[in-house]
C-alpha positions, 0 to 999 in steps of 0.5 A: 233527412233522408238522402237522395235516393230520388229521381230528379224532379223539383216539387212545387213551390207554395207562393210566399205571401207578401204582407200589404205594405204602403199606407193606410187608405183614408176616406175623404171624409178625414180631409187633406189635413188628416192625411198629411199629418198621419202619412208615413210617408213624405207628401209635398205640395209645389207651386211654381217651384216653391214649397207650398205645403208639407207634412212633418214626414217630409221635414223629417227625411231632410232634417227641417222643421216644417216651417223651415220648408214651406215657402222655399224654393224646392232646388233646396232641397237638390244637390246642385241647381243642375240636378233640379233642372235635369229632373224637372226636364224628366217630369214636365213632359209626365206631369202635363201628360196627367200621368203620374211620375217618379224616380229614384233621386238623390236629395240633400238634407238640411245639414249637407247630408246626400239621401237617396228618395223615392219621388212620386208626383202628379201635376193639379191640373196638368193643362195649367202648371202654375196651379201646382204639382202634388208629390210623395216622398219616401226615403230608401237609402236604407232599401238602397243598402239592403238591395246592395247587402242582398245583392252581396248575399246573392253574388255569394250564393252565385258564386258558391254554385258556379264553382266547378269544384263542387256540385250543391243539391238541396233534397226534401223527404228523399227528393231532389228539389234544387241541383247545380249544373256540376251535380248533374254532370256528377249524375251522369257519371256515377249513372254510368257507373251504377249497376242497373244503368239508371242515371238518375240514381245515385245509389245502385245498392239500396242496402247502402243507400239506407245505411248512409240515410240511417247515418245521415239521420242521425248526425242531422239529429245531433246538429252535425254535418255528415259527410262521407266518401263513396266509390264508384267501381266501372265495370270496364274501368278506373273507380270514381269517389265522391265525397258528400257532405250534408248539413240539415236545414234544423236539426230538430226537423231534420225531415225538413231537408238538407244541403248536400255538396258534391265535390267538384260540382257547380251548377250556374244555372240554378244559382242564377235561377235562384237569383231570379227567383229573388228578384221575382220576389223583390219586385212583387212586393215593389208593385204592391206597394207601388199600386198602394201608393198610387192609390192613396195618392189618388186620394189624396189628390181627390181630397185636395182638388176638392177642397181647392175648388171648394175654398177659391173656385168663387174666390179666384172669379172675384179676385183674377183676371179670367184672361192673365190669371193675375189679380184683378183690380179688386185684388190689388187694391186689397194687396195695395192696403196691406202694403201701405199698412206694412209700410207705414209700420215698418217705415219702408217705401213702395212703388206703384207702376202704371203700364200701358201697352202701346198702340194695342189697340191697332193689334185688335182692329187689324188682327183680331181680338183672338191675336190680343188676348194671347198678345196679353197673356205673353205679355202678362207672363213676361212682367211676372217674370221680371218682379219678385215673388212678394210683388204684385202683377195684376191687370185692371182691364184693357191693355192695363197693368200695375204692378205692386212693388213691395218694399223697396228701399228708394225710388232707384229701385222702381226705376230698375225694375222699370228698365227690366221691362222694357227689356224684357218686353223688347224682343217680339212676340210671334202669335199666328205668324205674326210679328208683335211687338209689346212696347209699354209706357210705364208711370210710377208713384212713390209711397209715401211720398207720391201719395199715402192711400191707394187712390192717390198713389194710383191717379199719380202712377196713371198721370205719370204714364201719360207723361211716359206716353208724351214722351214718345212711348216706350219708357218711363216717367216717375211721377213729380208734383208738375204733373198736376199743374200739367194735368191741370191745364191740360184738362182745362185746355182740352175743355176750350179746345172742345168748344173752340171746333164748335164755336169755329175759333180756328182760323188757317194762316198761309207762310209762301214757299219761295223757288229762288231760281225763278223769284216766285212763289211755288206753294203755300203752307196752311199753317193752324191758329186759335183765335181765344176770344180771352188769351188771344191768339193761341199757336199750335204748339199750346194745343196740338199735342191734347188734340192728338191725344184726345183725338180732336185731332181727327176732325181737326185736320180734316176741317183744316184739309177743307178749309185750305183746299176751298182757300186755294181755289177761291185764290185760283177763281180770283186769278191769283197765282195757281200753286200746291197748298201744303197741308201738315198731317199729324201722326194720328191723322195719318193713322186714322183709318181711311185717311185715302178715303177722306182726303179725296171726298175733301178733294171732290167737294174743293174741286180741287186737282190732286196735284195741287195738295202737298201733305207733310209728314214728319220723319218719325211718324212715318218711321214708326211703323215703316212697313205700314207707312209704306201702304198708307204713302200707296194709297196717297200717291194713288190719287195723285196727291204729293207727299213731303218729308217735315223735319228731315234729319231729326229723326231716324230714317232708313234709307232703303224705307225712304226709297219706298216711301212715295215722297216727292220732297225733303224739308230740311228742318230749322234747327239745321238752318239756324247755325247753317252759316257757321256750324260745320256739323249742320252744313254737312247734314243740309249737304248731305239731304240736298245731296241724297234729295238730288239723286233720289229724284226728290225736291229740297226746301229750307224751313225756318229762313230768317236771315240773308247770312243763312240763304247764302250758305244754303244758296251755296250748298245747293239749296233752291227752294226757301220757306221762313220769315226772310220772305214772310210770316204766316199771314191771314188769308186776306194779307196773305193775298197779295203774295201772289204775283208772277214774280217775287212781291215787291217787298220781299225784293228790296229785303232781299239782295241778289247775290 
């Protein structure tokens, strides 16, 4: 190795080859399970937070076995519930963007151990999360500790170089190739001490640049490092010694080069561009092997995309709702049969849970079936929140669920998961600025004792929502062997009830409302009754209720609304007394569409004055949906047609929707009245109404009056006005004639003493 008789220039540099590292690329003909068995890296498939698919390379980096893994909750795999979360927060915004994501993470083993790994993922289908994300898996915490020995070795060789007591060089075939800044600074002063004035040479005198070449040479040769010690002599001053000591790269090529140090010299900036150099060369080989791995990731994804579509693309059309994305009613029933087989292997119980949402069809008719569908969809992701991972959710059609509970160990269980529902369908849904909410009836059926095959355990769960429904929406009802007797009958009532409208079986009996103050009678309530030609007379409350849910309902009333309007006017044209009719409207009528309209083309074809029908509703259908009830009450009192409040005090009202409601009377219900003459509770409720009615400007009148005991205490709470069996029973029309007359009728008033 020649010393450094040479002009300060580096030689250019030959690029290193970096060798391709990363994985093999597969065709896609080797097909998913080729890869995953033969990637040197780690490869995982998720789905909605749990392993799905692995490969052994990925058992491998966290000590598992491969069935270990599949199935588990990927948060396993994390040091702590917290550190999963924040990664998943990192990676969501990437993997819906279709944009490949990764990180370096710190990962936990199966047996504690913390690793350090290299994660690379992408989503499936990024506009659809559940359907999985695909990720790579690599373990560097052994790059991890070689960067951190590499980069020991580089503060080392920095250090070294930023030492201001000695300059380092390295010179090949006589020329200068690396320097530190203390070297050129020596450079400068021995330039000012050389005799033809050329700073960058060293040696002024060739004759003592060849002699310490020779010397440097042959030491080189021998393996030894050479030093020695020259002096600089100003011509106008002190001398200056250096002391060099080189030491060749190998000692059987010595022309390969040397390290030469000068004493008191360091150069900074050459150590930090060394260090470049090396990150330069470290981040090189990083986006090789990122590009490769981002290629057979691309692969890989290509190959499981495919053979997905291939394998369920007309599987998942015949087995899942293409609204909710949960199984459909093929699908359950299959998922049902296994489940029955299981339990009638392993003697376990299951349940099966019939849901309908209430009222959903109102949300369709008034905003539109866009509004429902995704009404549906909200819905459906609460319910498949709330169960296991083994259970079923699944939708059959409509606004129809069941739910599959698998295994459960009593019939409490079910009934859990059934309160979890209605909670978690409780808080409402915004969808296009509207405020929804979802409220469901819910049945349930036992295996085995509701039923042993999927038909009968079906039909029971379905007859046990109607019940829920019966029982005023918004629960559950656990299905019992009554409910056949009740379905029963109530199928054969609903059966008569049908040719009953047709065969005109109805008949209206006529109760007197009576104003004590002026002993008369000041309206008349048309109250409905089935004339069976083979069980006689049937009351209201026997078929009421299935006319409602069958929707007989309908025409029902509004044949009852004719016939008590034409009734009072042929009273009126046999110049009986002119009163108001009352006319009970049920929750369903009062909901029908175009309830306004009917009411006056029944008025028009009566001839009868608005003012002369009363319509009484009950508190709690007018609560049930208040803001609506207040537009239907707009367009009943726009016609001129009275409202009164039936069975005031038996549900829950608001007083600030009672004084938006157009209601001219409150009915204070019977069960108030019967105790009334010794109950403390119920004469504070009927002084309260008489009370609230009074300053509300509204009229009061007591229902359900059978004893005089009971007309004095109302009489001294205030109340004046009087309906109940006291003064009448419900009577045909033709009895019910002669209760019109100027005054109370004769009868009612030698029952009835002044007080």
């Amino acid at each position: 190795m020649a010393l450094f008789r040479v002009k300060l220039k580096m030689t250019a540099k030959t690029p290193p080859i970096i060798p391709q590292a990363g994985l093999p690329i597969t065709s896609a003909q080797l097909g998913l399970d080729a890869i995953m068995e033969n990637a040197p890296i780690g490869i995982m498939f998720m789905r909605q937070r749990v392993l799905v698919q692995a490969n052994a390379q990925c058992a491998a980096i966290f000590g598992y076995a491969l069935d270990e893994l599949i199935g588990q909750q990927a948060m396993m795999l994390y040091p702590s519930a917290e550190s999963y979360e924040q990664l998943g927060k990192a990676a969501s915004r990437t993997l819906s963007a279709g944009d490949l994501f990764q990180a370096d993470h710190e990962m936990r083993c199966k047996n504690g151990q913390l690793v350090w790994c290299r994660l690379r993922g992408r989503a499936i289908k990024p506009r659809r999360p559940t359907d999985g994300t695909l990720w790579t898996i690599e373990d560097i915490t052994g790059e991890r500790l070689l960067n951190a020995s590499l980069m020991s070795r580089t503060n080392e060789l920095t250090a070294i170089f930023e030492s201001e007591a000695m300059g380092i060089a390295i010179i090949r075939e006589g020329r200068l190739v690396r320097n530190n800044q203390r070297w050129e600074d020596i450079r400068r002063m021995v330039g000012a001490f050389s005799a033809d004035r050329k700073a960058e040479l060293f040696f002024p005198v060739d004759q003592v640049y060849s002699e310490l070449q020779a010397l440097a040479a042959d030491q080189f040769a021998l393996g030894s490092v050479f030093s020695t010690e020259q002096k600089y002599q100003h011509r106008d001053g002190p001398a200056l010694f250096l002391r060099m000591v080189g030491t060749a790269f190998d000692a059987a090529h010595p022309d390969l080069g040397a390290v030469w140090m000068l004493e008191d010299v360091t150069d900074r900036r050459l150590a930090e561009e060394a260090l470049r150099d090396a990150h330069k060369v470290l981040e090189s080989r990083v986006l090789e092997r990122t590009k490769d791995l981002q290629l057979a990731v691309s692969q890989l994804q290509q190959e499981v995309s495919e053979r997905i579509r291939a394998e369920h693309s007309v599987w998942e059309i015949a087995h899942y709702d293409n609204l909710t994305r949960l199984p459909n009613r093929v699908l359950l029933h299959d998922r049902l049969e296994q489940v029955l087989a299981s339990g009638q292997r392993n003697r376990h119980q299951a349940a099966v849970m019939f849901l309908d949402l209430d009222r959903f069809k109102k949300v369709n008719d008034t905003l539109g079936h866009g509004v429902g569908d995704e009404l549906l969809k909200q819905v459906a992701q609460r319910l498949t929140g709330v169960v296991r991972a083994v259970d079923t959710v699944s939708r059959i059609g409509g606004d129809e669920f069941v739910i599959l509970l698998h295994e459960i160990a009593s019939v409490g269980d079910a009934v859990l998961v059934a309160e979890k529902i209605l909670a978690a369908l409780e808080p409402v849904i915004m969808i296009e600025g509207h405020a929804l909410q979802a409220t469901p009836s819910i049945g349930i059926s036992i295996y085995p004792d509701d039923g042993r095959d999927a038909i009968v355990l079906m039909k029971n769960a379905d007859a046990a929502m109607y019940h829920a429904k019966d029982a005023g929406r918004n629960t559950f009802r656990v299905y019992s062997a009554e409910m056949d007797e009740q379905a029963s009958r109530f199928f054969a009532i609903e059966q008569r009830l049908q040719h009953a409208i047709k065969a005109k079986q109805m008949v209206l009996h006529y109760q007197p409302l009576i104003d004590w103050g002026s002993r008369t009678v000041c309206g008349m309530e048309s109250l409905i009754r089935w004339e069976d030609p083979v069980h006689g007379l049937v009351m209201p409350g026997d078929f009421i209720a299935i006319a409602e849910e069958t929707g007989l309902i309908v025409p029902l009333g509004e044949w009852v609304l004719a016939e008590a309007l034409a009734q009072n006017r042929r009273w009126q044209e046999s110049n009986r007394l002119i009163v108001p009719m009352s006319i009970n409207l049920s929750p369903r009528q009062f909901r029908q569409p175009g309830l306004a309209d009917m009411v006056r083309r029944v008025l028009q074809d009566s001839g009868q004055l608005p003012h002369m029908l009363e319509l009484e509703l009950t508190e709690s259908s007018l609560m049930n949906d208040a803001l609506d009830s207040v537009d239907i009450l707009d367009e009943i009192a726009a016609l001129g047609v009275r409202v009164a409040i039936d069975d005031f005090g038996t549900g829950y009202s608001s007083l600030s929707y009672l004084k938006r409601f157009h209601v001219h009377k409150l009915k204070i219900d019977q069960s108030f009245v019967s105790d009334v003459t010794h109950d403390v509770d119920d004469v504070a409720i009927v002084t309260a109404v008489v009370s609230l009615a009074k300053h509300l400007g509204l009229d009061t009148i007591a229902e359900g009056v059978e004893r005089i005991d009971q007309l004095n205490a109302l009489l001294r709470l205030g109340c004046q006005k009087f309906q109940g069996h006291l003064f009448s029973a419900p009577l045909p029309a033709e009895a019910a004639d002669s209760i019109f007359c100027p005054a109370m009728p004769h009868g009612m008033q030698q029952q009835i003493p002044f007080d």
